[in-house]
C-alpha positions, 0 to 999 in steps of 0.5 A: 589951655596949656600948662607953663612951665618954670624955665628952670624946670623944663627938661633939654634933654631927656633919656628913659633907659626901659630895656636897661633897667637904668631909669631916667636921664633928665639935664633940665634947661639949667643945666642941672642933671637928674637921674631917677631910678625906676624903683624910686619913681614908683614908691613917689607915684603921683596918682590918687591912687598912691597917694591915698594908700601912702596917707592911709600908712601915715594915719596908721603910724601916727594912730598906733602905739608900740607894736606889743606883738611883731610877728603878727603886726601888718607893718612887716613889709611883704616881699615885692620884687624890685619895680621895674618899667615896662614902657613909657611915654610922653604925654603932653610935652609936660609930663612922662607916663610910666608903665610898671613891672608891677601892673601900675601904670596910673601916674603922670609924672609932670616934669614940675614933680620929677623936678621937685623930687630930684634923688640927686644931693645937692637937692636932697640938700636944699640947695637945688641949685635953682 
């Protein structure tokens, strides 16, 4: 069965800047433009995956009291380059896959979420304009 989408969260047009760098275009049917920046689509992933490692950080950030020793505590961040795409591709006609620089490739990105997560300040605002 196919999945319906929202009329105002269906895209009219959407660009995918991989050689770029750029990320991703998307002027949805309502006219509204959104840009997503490979970076931030990747710390957003929907797979399971992703998720259960975002839930595991809640848990320990809410579990765990004041650092006593920042030189040793495992919430120094690693350095990891910036993610980048390697590839993408449409799947279905309501969803983008995107293959990243770092090896992840698991997420479907439907258009229902990259809508929802809109970086742009009108959305960021609350006010997507919907």
């Amino acid at each position: 069965m196919p999945i319906t989408l929202d009329p105002r969260r269906k895209p009219a047009d959407v660009k995918v800047h991989v050689s770029s760098g750029a990320g991703i275009d998307i002027v949805w049917a309502d006219q509204h433009h959104s840009h997503y920046d490979f970076a931030y689509l990747r710390d957003l992933c929907p797979c399971a995956m992703c998720n259960d490692e975002r839930q595991k950080k809640l848990d320990v950030t809410a579990h765990s009291g004041p650092v006593s020793n920042p030189i040793s505590s495992p919430a120094l961040p690693m350095f990891r380059p910036r993610p980048g795409a390697r590839a993408a591709k449409a799947v279905g006609n309501y969803a983008l896959q995107i293959d990243f620089t770092d090896g992840h490739g698991t997420g479907i990105y439907s258009y229902d979420y990259l809508r929802s997560i809109c970086p742009c300040d009108e959305c960021a605002a609350g006010n997507p304009g919907e």
